[in-house]
C-alpha positions in Angstrom: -29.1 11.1 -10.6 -26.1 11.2 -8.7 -23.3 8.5 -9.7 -22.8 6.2 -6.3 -19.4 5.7 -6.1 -16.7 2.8 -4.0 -13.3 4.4 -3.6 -10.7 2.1 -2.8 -7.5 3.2 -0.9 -9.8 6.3 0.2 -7.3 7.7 2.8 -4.6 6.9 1.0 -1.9 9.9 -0.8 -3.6 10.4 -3.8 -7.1 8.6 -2.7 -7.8 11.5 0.0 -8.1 13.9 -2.3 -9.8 12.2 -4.7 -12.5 11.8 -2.0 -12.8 15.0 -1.2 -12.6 16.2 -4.9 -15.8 13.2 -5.4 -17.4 14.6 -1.9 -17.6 18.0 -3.0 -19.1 17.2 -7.1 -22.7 17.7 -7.3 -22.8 15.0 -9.7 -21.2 11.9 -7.6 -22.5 10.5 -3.7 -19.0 9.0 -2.0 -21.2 5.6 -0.7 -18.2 3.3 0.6 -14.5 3.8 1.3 -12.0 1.0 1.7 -9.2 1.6 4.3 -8.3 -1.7 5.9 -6.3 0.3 8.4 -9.6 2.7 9.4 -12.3 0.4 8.9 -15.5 1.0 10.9 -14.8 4.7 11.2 -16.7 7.5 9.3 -14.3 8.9 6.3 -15.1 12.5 7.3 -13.3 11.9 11.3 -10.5 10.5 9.0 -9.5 12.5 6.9 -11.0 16.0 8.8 -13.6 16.6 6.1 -17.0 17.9 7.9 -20.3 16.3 7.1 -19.0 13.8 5.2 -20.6 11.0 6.7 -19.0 7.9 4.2 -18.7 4.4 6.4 -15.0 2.9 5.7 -15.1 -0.8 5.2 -12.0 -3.0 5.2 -12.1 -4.6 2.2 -13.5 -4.2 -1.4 -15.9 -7.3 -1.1 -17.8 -5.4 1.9 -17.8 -1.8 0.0 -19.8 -3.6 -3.0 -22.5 -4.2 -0.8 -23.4 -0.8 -0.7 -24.3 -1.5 -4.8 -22.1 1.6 -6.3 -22.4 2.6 -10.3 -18.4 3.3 -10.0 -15.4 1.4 -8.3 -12.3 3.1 -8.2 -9.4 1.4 -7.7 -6.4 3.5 -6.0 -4.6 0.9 -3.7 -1.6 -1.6 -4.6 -1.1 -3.6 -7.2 -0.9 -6.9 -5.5 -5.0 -6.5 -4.4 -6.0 -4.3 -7.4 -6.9 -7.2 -9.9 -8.8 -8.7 -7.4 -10.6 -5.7 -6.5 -11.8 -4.9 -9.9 -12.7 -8.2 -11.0 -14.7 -8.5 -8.0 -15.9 -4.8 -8.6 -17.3 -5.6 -12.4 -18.9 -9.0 -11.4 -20.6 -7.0 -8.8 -22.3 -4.8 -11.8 -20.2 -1.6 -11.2 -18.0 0.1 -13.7 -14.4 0.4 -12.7 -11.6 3.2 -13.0 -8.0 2.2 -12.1 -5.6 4.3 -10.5 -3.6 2.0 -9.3 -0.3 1.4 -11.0 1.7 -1.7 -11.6 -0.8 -4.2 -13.2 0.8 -6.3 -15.7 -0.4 -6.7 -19.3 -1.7 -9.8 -18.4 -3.5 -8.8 -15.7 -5.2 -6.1 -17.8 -6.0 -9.0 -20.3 -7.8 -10.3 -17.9 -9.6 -7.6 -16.8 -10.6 -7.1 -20.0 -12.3 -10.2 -21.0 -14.3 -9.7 -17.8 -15.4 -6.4 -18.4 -16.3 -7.6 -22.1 -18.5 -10.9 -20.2 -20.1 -8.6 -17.9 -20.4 -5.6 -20.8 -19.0 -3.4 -17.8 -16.6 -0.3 -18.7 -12.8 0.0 -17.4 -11.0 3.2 -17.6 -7.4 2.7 -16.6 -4.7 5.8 -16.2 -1.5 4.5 -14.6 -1.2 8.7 -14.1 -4.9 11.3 -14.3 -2.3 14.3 -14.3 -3.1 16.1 -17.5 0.4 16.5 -17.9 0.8 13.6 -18.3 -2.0 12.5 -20.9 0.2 15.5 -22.9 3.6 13.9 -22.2 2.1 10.7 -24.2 0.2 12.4 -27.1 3.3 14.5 -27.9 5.6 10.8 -27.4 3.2 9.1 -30.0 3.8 12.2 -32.5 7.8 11.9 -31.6 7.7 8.0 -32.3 6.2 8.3 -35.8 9.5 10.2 -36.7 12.4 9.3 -34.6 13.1 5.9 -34.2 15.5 5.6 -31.3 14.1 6.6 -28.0 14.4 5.5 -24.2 12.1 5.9 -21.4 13.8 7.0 -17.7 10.3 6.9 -14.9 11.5 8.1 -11.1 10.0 7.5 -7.8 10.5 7.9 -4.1 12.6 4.9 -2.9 9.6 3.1 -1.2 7.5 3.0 -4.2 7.2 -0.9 -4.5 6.2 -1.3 -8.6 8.7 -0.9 -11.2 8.3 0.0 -14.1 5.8 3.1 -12.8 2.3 2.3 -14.3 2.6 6.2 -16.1 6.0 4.6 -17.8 4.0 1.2 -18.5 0.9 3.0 -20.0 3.7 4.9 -22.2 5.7 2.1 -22.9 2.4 0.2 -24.2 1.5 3.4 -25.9 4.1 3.8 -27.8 4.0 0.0 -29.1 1.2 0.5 -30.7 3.2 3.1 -33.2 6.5 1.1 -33.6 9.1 -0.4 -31.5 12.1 1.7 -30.6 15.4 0.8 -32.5 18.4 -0.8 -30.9 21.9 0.3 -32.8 23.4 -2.7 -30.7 20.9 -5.4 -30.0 20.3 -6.5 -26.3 22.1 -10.2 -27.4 24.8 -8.5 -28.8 26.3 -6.0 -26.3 28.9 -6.4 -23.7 28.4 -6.2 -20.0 25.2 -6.8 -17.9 21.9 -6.5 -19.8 20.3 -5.2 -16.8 22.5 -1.5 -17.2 19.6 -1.2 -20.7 17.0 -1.5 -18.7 13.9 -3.8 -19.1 12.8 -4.7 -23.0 9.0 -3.5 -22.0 6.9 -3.4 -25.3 9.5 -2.6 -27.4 11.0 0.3 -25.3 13.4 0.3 -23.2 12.3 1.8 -19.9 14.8 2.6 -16.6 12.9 2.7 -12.9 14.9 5.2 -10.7 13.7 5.2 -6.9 15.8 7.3 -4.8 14.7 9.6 -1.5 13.3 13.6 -3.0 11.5 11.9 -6.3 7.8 12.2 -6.2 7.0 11.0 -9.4 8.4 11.7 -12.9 9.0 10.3 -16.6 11.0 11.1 -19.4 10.6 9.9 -22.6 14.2 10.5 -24.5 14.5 10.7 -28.3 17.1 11.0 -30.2 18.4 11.5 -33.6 21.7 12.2 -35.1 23.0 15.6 -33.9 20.1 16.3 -32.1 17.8 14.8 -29.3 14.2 15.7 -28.0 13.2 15.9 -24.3 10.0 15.4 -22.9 9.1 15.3 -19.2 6.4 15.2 -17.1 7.3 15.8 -13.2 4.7 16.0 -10.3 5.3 18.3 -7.1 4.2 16.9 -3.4 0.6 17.5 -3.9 -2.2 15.3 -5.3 -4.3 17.9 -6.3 -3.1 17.5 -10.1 -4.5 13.9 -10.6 -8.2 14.6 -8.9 -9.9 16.2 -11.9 -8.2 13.6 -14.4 -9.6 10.9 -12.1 -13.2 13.1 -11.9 -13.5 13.0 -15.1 -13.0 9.2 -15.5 -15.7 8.7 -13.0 -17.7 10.6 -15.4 -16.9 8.9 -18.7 -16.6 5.4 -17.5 -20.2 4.7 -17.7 -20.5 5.3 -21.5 -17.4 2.2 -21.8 -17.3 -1.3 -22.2 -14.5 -3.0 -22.0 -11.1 -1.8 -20.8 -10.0 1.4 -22.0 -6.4 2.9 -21.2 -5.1 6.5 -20.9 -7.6 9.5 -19.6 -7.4 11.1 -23.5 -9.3 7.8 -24.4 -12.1 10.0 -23.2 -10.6 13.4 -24.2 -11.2 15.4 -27.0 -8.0 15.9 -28.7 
């Protein structure tokens, strides 16, 4: 049986092709889009895809009355929470694409999902790349002790930190935090030119005009520093089969669940 899925911010950048990526799987029925901005139309005339016959609803509360298996979240982050924890009490398992969500809020997304036993798959970035870029950091943090993370973004992007350098910031908690030669408390000037203390790494947000999106994560050790990078072109394409295959995966979840390789085979 066909997954019915609820995409929210269908029309969107990155949610466009992700709809057309879900509208052409022969395992997944695109039953509701949310586009506050084309609501009442037919997703097809939207976004010039024939025979794709999806009705747009304004908001996520209307989509769920369709009764999908999977809600995925790809708007902003100041309606995301709200979408998903009215997406899980709804019965629907949820995959977040939506970045800037704050460890609180995914706390409490969490204890819904566990109340409701519903899954949550959430991947501030699907781009396999990516999911890459924060295996090889983990590996790198075991040995080197000192790194910084550097995440850039066109200059309209509203959330800072990036949710890819949240996700790797939080990641890379979970192996140590990153040493400070000179402690924040002890250096002079402004704090601010370090950055933002996020989970024991210090992360920089850069949003300037010709970014897409990128991230470095910057190690270094005496005499000698490692590089990794992961940097996106214009095009969504990359993210649609990461996000696929969370739609796929999500069902066997409960609880939340962060980073595509969470369902990877590594």
């Amino acid at each position: 049986m066909n997954k019915r899925v609820c995409l929210a911010g269908a029309a969107g950048w990155a949610g466009s092709a992700l709809s057309r990526g879900i509208f052409e799987a022969d395992d997944m029925e695109l039953v509701a889009a949310i586009s506050r901005s084309h609501a009442g139309r037919v997703l097809g005339d939207v976004l010039d895809i024939e025979d794709l016959a999806t009705p747009v609803f304004a908001t996520a509360t209307e989509g769920l009355t369709t009764e999908p298996d999977i809600f995925v979240e790809y708007t902003k982050p100041d309606i995301a929470k709200f979408n998903v924890l009215s997406a899980l009490r709804s019965g629907a398992q949820v995959v977040i694409g939506t970045s800037g969500l704050s460890e609180d809020d995914y706390q409490e997304i969490d204890k819904v999902a566990q109340e409701v036993q519903r899954g949550v798959l959430a991947a501030g970035n699907f781009a396999l790349t990516v999911v890459l870029l924060q295996k090889f950091a983990e590996i790198a943090a075991r040995y080197i002790p000192h790194w910084e993370i550097i995440d850039y973004a066109h200059a309209g992007k509203i959330d800072a930190p990036s949710g890819t350098a949240r996700e790797l910031a939080n990641r890379l908690s979970k192996v140590r935090e990153s040493q400070l030669d000179v402690p924040l408390n002890k250096m002079h000037g402004p704090k601010e030119s370090r950055g933002v203390r996020l989970d024991g790494s210090q992360v920089h947000s850069v949003r300037l005009p010709g970014y897409v999106i990128s991230v470095d994560a910057i190690f270094g050790m005496q005499g000698q520093k490692l590089l990794l990078r992961h940097e996106a072109g214009s095009s969504a394409e990359p993210y649609v089969d990461g996000a696929l295959l969370a739609i796929r995966k999500v069902s066997d979840l409960v609880g939340l669940h962060r980073g595509l390789d969470s369902v990877m085979d590594f």
